[in-house]
Every structure is written in C-alpha cells, then in structure tokens.
N, C-alpha and C positions, 0 to 999 in steps of 0.2 A: 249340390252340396255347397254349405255355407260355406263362406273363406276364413271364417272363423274357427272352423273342424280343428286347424291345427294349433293355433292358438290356447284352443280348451287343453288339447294335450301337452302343449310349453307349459301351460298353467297349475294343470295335475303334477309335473313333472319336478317343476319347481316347487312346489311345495311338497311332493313327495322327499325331495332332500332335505329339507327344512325340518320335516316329522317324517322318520325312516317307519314311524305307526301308523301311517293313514295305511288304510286295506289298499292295495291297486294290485292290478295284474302285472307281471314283467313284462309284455308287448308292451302296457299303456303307457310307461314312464323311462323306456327305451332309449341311450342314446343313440338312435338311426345313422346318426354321421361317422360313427366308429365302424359300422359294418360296411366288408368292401363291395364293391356290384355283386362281384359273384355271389356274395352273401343274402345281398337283397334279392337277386334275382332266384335265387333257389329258395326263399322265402316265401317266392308268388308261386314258384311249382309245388312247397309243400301245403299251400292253398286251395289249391285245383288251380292254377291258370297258367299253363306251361308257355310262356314268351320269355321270346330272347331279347337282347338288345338291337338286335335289326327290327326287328318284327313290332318293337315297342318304340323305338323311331316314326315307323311308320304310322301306327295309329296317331302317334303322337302330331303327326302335320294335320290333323285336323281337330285337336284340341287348343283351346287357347288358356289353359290352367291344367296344376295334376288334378284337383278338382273332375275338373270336366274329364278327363283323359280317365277315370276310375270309373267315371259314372258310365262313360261308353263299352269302357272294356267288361264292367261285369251286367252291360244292359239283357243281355240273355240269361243271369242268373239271378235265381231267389235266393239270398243270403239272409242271417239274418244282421240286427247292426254290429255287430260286433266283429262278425267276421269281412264285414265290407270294411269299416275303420281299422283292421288290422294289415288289410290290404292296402287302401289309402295311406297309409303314413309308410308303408313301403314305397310305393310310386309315386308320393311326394318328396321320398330321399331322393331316386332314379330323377326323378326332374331337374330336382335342385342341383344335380351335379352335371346332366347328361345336358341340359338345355340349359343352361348358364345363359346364354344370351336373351332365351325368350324368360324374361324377368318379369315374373304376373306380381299382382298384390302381394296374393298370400305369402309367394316366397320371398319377395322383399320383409313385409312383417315378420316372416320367420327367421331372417336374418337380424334384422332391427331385436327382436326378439335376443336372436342369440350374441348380439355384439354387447348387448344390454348385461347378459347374465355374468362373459367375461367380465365384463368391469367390474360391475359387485363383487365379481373373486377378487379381483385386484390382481387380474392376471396381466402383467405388466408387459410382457411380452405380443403379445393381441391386441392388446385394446387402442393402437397405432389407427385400426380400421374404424375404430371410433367417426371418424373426422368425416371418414367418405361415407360413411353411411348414412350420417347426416348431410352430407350434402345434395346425396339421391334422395333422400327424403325431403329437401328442399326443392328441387327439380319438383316429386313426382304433385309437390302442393301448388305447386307456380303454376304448373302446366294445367292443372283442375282449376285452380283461381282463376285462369287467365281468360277460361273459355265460359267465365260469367257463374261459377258454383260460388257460393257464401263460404267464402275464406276458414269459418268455425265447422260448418259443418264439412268440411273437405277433409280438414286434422283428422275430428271426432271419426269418420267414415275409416281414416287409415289406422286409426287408432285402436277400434273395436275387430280389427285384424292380429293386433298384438296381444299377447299376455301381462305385459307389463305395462304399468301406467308411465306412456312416455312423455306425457304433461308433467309428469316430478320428475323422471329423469331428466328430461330438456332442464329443467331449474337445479337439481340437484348438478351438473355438468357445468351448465353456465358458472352456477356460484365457485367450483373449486377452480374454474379458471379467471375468476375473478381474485380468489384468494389465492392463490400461486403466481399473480402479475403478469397473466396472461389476457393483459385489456382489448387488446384489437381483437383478437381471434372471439371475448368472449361479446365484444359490440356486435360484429358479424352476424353471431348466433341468434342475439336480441334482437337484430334489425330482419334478420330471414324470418324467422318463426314468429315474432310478438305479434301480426294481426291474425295468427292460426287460432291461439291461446284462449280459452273461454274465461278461466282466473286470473285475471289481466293486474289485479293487486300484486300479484307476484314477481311476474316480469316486472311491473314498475318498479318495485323496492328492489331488483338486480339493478337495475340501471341507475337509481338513487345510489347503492354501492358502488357502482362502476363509474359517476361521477367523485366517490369522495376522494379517488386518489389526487382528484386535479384542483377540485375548488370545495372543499367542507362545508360552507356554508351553504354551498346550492343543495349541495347533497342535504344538508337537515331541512333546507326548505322542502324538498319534495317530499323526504320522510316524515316532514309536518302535516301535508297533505293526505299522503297516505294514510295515516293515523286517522286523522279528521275524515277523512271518507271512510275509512273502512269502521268508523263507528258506527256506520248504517246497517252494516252486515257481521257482527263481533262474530269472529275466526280466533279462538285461544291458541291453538298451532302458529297461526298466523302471527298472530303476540309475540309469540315465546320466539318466531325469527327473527322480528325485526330486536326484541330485546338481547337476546344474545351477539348482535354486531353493532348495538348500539356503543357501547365503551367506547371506540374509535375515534368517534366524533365526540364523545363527552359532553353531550346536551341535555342537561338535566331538568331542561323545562317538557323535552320529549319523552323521556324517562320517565318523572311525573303526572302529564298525561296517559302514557300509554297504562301506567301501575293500575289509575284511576280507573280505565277502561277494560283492564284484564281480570282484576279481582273478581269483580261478578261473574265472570265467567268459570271461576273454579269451581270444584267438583268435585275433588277429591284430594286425599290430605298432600297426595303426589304431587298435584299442579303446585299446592301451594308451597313446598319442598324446593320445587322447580324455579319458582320465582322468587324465593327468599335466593338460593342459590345465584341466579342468573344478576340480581340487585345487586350481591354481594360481588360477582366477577366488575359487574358496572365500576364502582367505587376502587376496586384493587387498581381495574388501568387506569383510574383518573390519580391514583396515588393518595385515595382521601381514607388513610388507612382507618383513623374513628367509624366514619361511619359503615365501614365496611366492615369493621368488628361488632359494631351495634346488630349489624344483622345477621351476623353469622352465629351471634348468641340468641336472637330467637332460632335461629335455625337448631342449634343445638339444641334448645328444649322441645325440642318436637321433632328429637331424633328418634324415640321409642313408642312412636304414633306410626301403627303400618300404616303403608303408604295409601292400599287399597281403603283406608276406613274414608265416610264420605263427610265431607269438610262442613261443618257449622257457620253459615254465612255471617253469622254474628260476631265470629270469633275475635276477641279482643285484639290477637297478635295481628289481625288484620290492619287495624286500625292504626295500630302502634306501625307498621311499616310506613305507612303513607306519610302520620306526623313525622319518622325519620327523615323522608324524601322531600315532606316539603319543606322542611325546617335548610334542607339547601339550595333549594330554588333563589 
C-alpha cells in the first residue's frame, strides 16, 4: 500500500469541506482523530477483524508503517478496495496515537498534512506546533540529503506523501513572518529548506524581502534580477507577487519593467483589473496621489466589464497605462 493512501483521503476530505456537494461516503471524509480507541477498535470488529490493543501491538513489532501493519493483518482475506481502505485509515488512527514514537513517513505527512489545515483555520490556539513540525521535517530532509539523495528529489518524495502543496505553504509561512518582523526565525526557514525547493524564483524574492528591512537598495538589486531572469520563464502569479510588495521600496524603474513584462501575460479582463489595482496601491504608498488617480480612473471604466470576459491584447487602456508609468521613470 502506497503512503500516499492517506494523503488522497486528507485530500477528499479537504475539499469535501470546501464543497459540502462533492458525492463522498461518511467513512471517506471522516474525522478519525475525534474517535476514541474504543471507537476505532469496535470499528475493526464491525469489519470482520476482532483485535484488541494487546493483540494489535503485537502484530504491530513486525510492521514498520500502518501501511504494512493492514497489508499483514488482512493478508488471509479477499476484501474488496473499499473495504480494505475503510480498515486502513482505522489502523492508521491506532498507529498514529498507539506508536507515537515509531514515526513512519506517512504519519509524519499526515501530520504535516494536519498542522497545515489548522493554520488555514487560523486556529490560533494550535498552530504553536507549526514550528516543530517543520523542524522534523528539516531533520527528516538533512538525514536523506546527507546520505547522498538529490536534495529536490528528497522534498518532492516527502511531498507527494502530503495533500497539501507544502512548497506554497513553506512560502506562504515564510512571507507572513517576514511581514510580522519576524526576520531571524523567517532566515532560518530560508536557509533549512531553499536547496529542497524546485521554484527557487520564489525563495529568492523572500530573501530579496527579507533583505529590505536592512538595506533597500540591495533588496531592489536582487528584485532587478529576479525580474530579468524570470523574463525567461513569464509566471503572471509570479508578477502579480512581487508587484504587490513592490510600494516598499518605491522603484519605479522595477515597476516599469515588470508592467512591461506582465501585460502579455493577461488573459482575462480580471488580470487586467488586478494590475490596474496593484499599480494604483504602488503610487498611493509612494504618496504620488495624481498618478494613482490616473489609474484608478481607467480602472473605473472597466468596472462593468465581467471579469471572466477574455482581454483584447490590443486594448487601448493597455497602452495608456505603461505611457502613465513611464512618463515617471
């Protein structure tokens, strides 16, 4: 059994909350951690598989995953999948709480998994365990790196154990303790995981941030780079990051370039909403109220343009932005 088994079901599970319409079964999208053992374990007798907790110890010393420890215990029966997988993510709760110390992939991902979901609540009270989870996750990458595996493909392995994409959260994490003045703790982060990273543009523009509180100008020279390399691979997301923390710094020869380099990339009348928008914050913090009303009046006329219609590359208001921006270079 893959160690991804449980992962698909964090994955069903979370977005089963998201659209309470997807079809799922009530076992499939279960929270298992609310039920107490007695619960789970009367769950495996109304299965067929009457074990107790002695007797599932015992199988247990010769498993090294709940994984394995399922595959063994129902190797003398024909199930079909659905009833092995409703077993499994019983005895993958039983593990996760009974064997705490023997800590396999999966149940670490599955934790990673769930320290991940807390925080998107904004569950303030929990997400303390944020810190060490990443830090075992730093361990379990060092000790793979160390013994000669490619640093990318180590993450990617641990990665495809979780259900969430924890390359954005790593960055999503990083930036808000960047942006809460939290620089050491967020250096740390950058300096353990940046050679895990496959989208290495990203970490670098954290670190570009996390330089500007000291010296601004180093910080626009790397964001000068950034830009100019990442012209080889245009990323519009990518864009639209580094535009919205550009104001800070107030470099409007980077602003200019990057305009230059985004606009091809829209798509739809949204992007272009987004970057009239994001142009117009630029100018409010630089205090250049004109030009920042210049723009917010095309923005205005292409308030009753849905968002979803698809954007005319020709479009005149196109043009009329850039001669805005450069006219202040």
């Amino acid at each position: 059994m893959q160690v991804e088994r449980r992962a698909l079901y964090n994955s069903l599970r979370m977005n089963w909350l998201q659209d309470n319409s997807l079809k799922v079964k009530p076992w499939q999208v279960e929270d298992y951690r609310l039920l107490s053992t007695d619960q789970l374990f009367d769950r495996l007798h109304t299965r067929g598989l009457p074990i107790d907790k002695p007797s599932l110890m015992g199988f247990a010393q010769e498993a090294a995953s709940p994984e394995e420890l399922t595959d063994d215990l129902l190797a003398d029966q024909t199930l079909d999948a659905e009833s092995h997988d409703q077993i499994y993510l019983v005895i993958f709760e039983l593990w996760r709480r009974l064997f705490a110390e023997r800590l396999c992939l999966s149940v670490f991902c599955d934790e990673l998994d769930h320290q991940i979901f807390l925080y998107d609540k904004g569950d303030v009270k929990k997400i303390e365990a944020i810190p060490d989870v990443l830090a075992h996750l730093g361990v379990i990458l060092d000790e793979n790196a160390d013994e000669g595996v490619d640093p990318v493909h180590v993450f990617e392995t641990v990665c495809s154990g979780c259900a969430n994409d924890v390359e954005s959260f790593l960055y999503d994490f990083i930036a808000v303790q960047i942006d809460t003045h939290n620089e050491s703790y967020a250096s740390e982060l950058l300096e353990e995981f940046g050679d895990y990273i496959r989208d290495v543009k990203w970490f670098n523009f954290l670190r570009a941030k996390l330089l500007a509180s000291s010296d601004t100008e180093a910080s626009n020279e790397m964001i000068r780079k950034i830009v100019a390399e990442s012209a080889k691979n245009p990323d519009l997301e990518f864009n639209f990051e580094i535009l919205a923390s550009l104001g800070r710094g107030g470099n409007e020869e980077i602003l200019a370039k990057l305009l230059k380099q985004t606009i091809p990339l829209l798509t739809y009348e949204e992007d272009f909403q987004d970057l009239l928008a994001l142009t117009a914050d630029f100018y409010h913090l630089l205090d250049k109220e004109k030009v920042e009303q210049a723009i917010l009046a095309i923005l205005n006329t292409r308030s009753r343009i849905p968002f979803e219609s698809i954007l005319n590359p020709k479009d005149p208001q196109l043009g009329q932005l850039l001669q805005i921006v450069k006219k202040q270079k």
